[in-house]
N, C-alpha and C positions, 0 to 999 in steps of 0.2 A: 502580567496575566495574558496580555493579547497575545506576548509571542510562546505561551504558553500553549495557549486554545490551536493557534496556527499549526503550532509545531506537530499535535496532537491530531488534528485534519490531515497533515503532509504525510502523518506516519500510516493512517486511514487507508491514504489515497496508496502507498506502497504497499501496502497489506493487498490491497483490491485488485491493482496490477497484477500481485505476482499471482494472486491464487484465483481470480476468477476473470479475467478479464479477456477477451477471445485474443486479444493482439500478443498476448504470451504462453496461449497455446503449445504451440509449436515448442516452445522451450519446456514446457511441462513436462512434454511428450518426453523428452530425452533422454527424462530420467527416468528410473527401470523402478518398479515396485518394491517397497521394501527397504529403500534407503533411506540415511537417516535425514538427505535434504528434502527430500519427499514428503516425509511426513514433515517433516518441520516446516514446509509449504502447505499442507494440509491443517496445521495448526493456527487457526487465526492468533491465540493471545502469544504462541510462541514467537511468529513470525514478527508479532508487534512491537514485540520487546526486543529485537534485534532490528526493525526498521525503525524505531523510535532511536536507538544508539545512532541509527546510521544519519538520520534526518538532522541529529546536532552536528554534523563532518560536514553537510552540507553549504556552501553560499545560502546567505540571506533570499537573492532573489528567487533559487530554486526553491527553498522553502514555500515561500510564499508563494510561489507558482504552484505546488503538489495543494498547497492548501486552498488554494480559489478551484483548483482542481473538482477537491474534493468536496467542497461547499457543491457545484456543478452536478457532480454525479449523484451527490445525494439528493439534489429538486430533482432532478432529471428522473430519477426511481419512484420518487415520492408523485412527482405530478405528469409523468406519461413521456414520453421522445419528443 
């Protein structure tokens, strides 16, 4: 179950990256309007279903680093910078 929850945060924390995070910006940008990786960045539950695939390819320690990650960003929104 633990490395369920983990796995589940790590897939959170790649969701957050790609579609809102200012340090991927510049990659967003790249893509032109109207494709279909575009929207499928624009899609939170799509994107998750395909970072959740990717988070099981993953090493154990990256896992578990996207998911203290993303424990991180969620106080960090919840309780201020």
């Amino acid at each position: 179950m633990t490395s369920l929850v983990a796995d589940g945060l790590a897939a959170f924390r790649i969701v957050r990256l790609v579609q809102t995070d200012r340090i991927t910006q510049p990659l967003r940008d790249r893509f032109p309007p109207n494709r279909w990786l575009t929207e499928l960045m624009g899609c939170s539950y799509c994107l998750g279903v395909w970072a959740a695939f990717g988070v099981r390819l993953l090493p154990s320690w990256l896992r578990q680093t996207l998911a203290v990650a993303a424990v991180a960003g969620i106080l960090s929104e919840h309780y201020g910078d």
